[in-house]
C-alpha angles and dihedrals in degrees: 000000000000089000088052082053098052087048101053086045084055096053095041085054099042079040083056096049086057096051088040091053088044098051077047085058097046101039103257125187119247116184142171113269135177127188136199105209131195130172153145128245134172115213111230107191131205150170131049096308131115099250096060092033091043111029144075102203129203136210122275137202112232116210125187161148124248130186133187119200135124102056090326104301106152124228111209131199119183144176127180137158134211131187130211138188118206117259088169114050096158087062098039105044125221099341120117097189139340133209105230111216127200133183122167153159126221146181133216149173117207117219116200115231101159129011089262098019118092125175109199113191112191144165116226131192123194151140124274122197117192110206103199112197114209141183087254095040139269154338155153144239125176149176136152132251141198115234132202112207131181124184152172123223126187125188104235082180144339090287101029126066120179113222124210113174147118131231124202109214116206110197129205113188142189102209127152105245136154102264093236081064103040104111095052083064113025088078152016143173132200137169119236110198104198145189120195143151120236113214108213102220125200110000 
């Protein structure tokens, strides 16, 4: 499934260098943008991790920067942050709950497919820090993890665009676990299906 992934986001981008050479041909206009983004998604875990197997996970506001330069190609920064309460704490261990928190970078190309509609395709990379709450206090575990987003944006207005995608999280974690159970805590994934509005700042 994730190979079947990589491949659709290498066609969208080589999709996107031949759009890209033809508004070349014709004189297309290519201009700075920057974008305020904010959004809801909801994590929908999966897979024989910890997180999926463990946690109840809430929804989570996504705030970021986007810029567009260089032909286009969009330049992404995000933060967002999830809770979860234990549903598993056999599995888990002594944890009630954890804050999830995510910061990344991405890259994207969009490709045009309406006047107003607009399908962006991109690959992100970040740093994920896992705050576990206990009977006996706090603590953290953290990781990083590459992420594969697609998304529709339509243009509302000049200034205000609506957003309708989906983004797959792989996590790679550095957590202390017995080694029989290693696997179950070294990595995760999870789909975020998210809304959200982009705000057009400056022209």
């Amino acid at each position: 499934m994730n190979f079947k992934i990589l491949i659709a986001l290498f066609f969208c981008t080589q999709l996107g260098w031949s759009q890209e050479e033809e508004e070349k041909n014709t004189g297309g206009i290519k201009e700075f943008e920057l974008f305020f983004e904010i959004g809801y998604a909801q994590p929908i875990p999966y897979g024989d991790n910890f997180i999926n197997k463990g946690y109840d996970l809430s929804g989570t506001i996504d705030v970021g920067v986007t810029t567009a330069f260089f032909y286009n190609t969009t330049l992404h920064s995000d933060i967002n942050i999830t809770s979860g309460d234990v549903t598993r704490p056999d599995l888990i261990g002594n944890i009630r709950s954890a804050n999830f928190t995510r910061v990344s970078l991405g890259l994207g190309y969009p490709l045009e497919v309406l006047d107003r509609l607009r399908f962006l395709p991109s690959i992100h990379a970040g740093y994920l820090k896992i705050g576990q709450n206990t009977d006996n206090g706090e603590f953290r575990d953290d990781g990083i993890f590459i992420a594969i987003e697609t998304a529709l944006n339509y243009r509302i207005i000049k200034w205000i665009d609506i957003s309708l995608g989906v983004r797959n999280h792989f996590d790679f974690l550095s957590i202390d676990a017995p080694s029989e159970t290693g696997s179950f805590f070294d990595s995760a994934q999870s789909i975020y299906p998210f809304l959200g509005l982009r705000f057009r700042v400056g022209k």
